[in-house]
N, C-alpha and C positions, 0 to 999 in steps of 0.2 A: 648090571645090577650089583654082581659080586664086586666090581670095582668101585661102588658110589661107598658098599656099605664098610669097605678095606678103607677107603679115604674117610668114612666119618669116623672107624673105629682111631683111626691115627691122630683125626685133628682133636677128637677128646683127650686122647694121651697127650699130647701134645702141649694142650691148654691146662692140663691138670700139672706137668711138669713145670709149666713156664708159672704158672700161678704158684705150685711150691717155693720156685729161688725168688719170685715177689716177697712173699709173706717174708722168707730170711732176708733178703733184704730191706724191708722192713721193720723187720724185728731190728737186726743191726741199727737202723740209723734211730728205732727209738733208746735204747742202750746208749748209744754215743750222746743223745740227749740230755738223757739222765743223770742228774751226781752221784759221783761216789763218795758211798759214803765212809767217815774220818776211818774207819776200821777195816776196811778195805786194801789188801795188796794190790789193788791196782793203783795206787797212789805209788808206787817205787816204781820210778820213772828209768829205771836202770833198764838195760837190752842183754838177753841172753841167746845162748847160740844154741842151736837144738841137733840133734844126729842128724841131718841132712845139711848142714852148717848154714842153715838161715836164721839173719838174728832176729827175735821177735822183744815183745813190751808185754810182761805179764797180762795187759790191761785188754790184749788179743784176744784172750781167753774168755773174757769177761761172758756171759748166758750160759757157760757152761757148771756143772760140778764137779767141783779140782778136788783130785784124790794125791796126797802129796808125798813122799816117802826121799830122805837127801840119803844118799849111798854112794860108794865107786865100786867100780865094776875089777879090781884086783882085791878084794876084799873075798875072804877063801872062811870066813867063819859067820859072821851075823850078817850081812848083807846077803847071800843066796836065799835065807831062809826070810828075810823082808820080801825079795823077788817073791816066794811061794805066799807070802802072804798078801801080795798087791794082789796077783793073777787067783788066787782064791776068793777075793776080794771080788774082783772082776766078773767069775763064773758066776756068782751070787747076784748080779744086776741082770733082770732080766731085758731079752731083746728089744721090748715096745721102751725101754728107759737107758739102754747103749750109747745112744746118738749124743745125750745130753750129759753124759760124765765122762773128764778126761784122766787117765791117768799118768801121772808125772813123778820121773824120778831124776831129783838134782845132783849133779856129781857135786862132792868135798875134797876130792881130788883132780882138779879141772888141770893139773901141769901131764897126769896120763889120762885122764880123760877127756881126749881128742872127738872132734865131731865124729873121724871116720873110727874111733876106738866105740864110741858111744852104738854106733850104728852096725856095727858088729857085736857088740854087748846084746841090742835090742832082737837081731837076726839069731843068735844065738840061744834065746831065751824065747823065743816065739810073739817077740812083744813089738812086731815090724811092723803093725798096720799103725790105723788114723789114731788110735784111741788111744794109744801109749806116746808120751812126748819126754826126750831124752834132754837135761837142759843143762850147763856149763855154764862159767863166767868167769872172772879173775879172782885172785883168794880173798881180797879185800872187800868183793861183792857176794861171795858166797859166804861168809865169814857173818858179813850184817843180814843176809837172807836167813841163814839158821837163826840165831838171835830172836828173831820173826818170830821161828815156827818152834822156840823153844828147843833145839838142838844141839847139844856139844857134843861136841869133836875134837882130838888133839892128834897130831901125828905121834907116832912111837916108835917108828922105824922109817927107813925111804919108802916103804908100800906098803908099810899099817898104818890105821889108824884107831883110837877106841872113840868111839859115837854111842852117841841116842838112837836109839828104834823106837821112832816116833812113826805114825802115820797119822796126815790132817787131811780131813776134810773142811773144804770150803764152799761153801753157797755158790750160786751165781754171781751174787755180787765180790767175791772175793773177798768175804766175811769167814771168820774162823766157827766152823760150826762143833765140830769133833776133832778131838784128837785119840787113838789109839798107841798106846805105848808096850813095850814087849816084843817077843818071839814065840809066836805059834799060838798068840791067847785068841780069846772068844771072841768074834767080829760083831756077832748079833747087833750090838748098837753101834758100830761103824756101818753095817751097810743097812740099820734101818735109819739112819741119819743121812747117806746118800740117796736112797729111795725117796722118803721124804722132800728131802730139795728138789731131788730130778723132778718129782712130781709136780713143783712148782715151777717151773721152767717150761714157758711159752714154747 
């Protein structure tokens, strides 16, 4: 009897786990359906490298909420204090609404930030799991990606640079929803503009 009632308690798990990766894959192939629309970063069909050096298609991301912040990890003045601003950012989204926001920060300096430089930036900062995504590309593609998100940058030495402290949020669909601009200001409406999206998000 204890064994019938171990084997039914497993095949309900079981069917509830395999029913979960349906729905996502489901949900995926209705996504891949759907146009994007003209406002949309997933239309830049460019490929970037992430701290685990696999290249992905912005367009990978797409059902999620992209939290975006472009920095290099030798930058010793305004980029640690963006770091403290993503990851407080982050503490602010609660668990039931984790799943559905990614956070991403793009190197401006892709010639020292290496996948495996990126990936010890990420270990170093506590920012090693799924939810943080570390991304690279050549100057010429990160040059028109700021552009995008309204960011200047200029080098001023071999390992400075002076930059925007921008943070964007995007939709699911890869729509500009918010941008946050500064060091150490008021997030309230960055993260009730992510709450709100994630909300939205099947």
């Amino acid at each position: 009897m204890k064994k019938l009632i171990l084997f039914a308690l497993l095949s309900i798990s079981f069917i509830g786990c395999q029913s979960k990766t349906e729905k996502q894959e489901q949900t995926k192939e209705e996504l891949a359906k759907k146009p994007i629309s003209e406002l949309s970063i997933y239309n830049l069909p460019e490929k970037w490298t992430t701290q685990n050096g696999t290249d992905i298609e912005l367009k990978e991301l797409r059902g999620k909420v992209l939290v975006m912040v472009m920095i290099y990890t030798s930058c010793k003045a305004a980029c640690p204090r963006l770091v403290a601003d993503m990851r407080n950012i982050e503490k602010k989204v609660p668990k039931e609404l984790s799943d559905k926001v990614q956070y991403i920060m793009v190197s401006i300096d892709p010639e020292v930030d290496t996948p495996e430089r990126l990936k010890a930036f990420a270990k170093e900062n506590l920012m090693d799991n799924d939810q943080w995504l570390f991304l690279r590309s050549n100057d010429q593609q990160t040059r028109e990606f700021s552009a995008v998100l309204a960011v200047n940058y200029k080098k001023i030495s071999p390992l400075d640079f002076s930059h925007s402290n921008i943070i964007s949020v995007f939709n699911s669909e890869g729509e500009l929803a918010f941008q946050q601009e500064g060091l150490g200001v008021n997030n309230e409406k960055t993260i009730a503009t992510i709450l709100e999206e994630a909300k939205k998000v099947k």
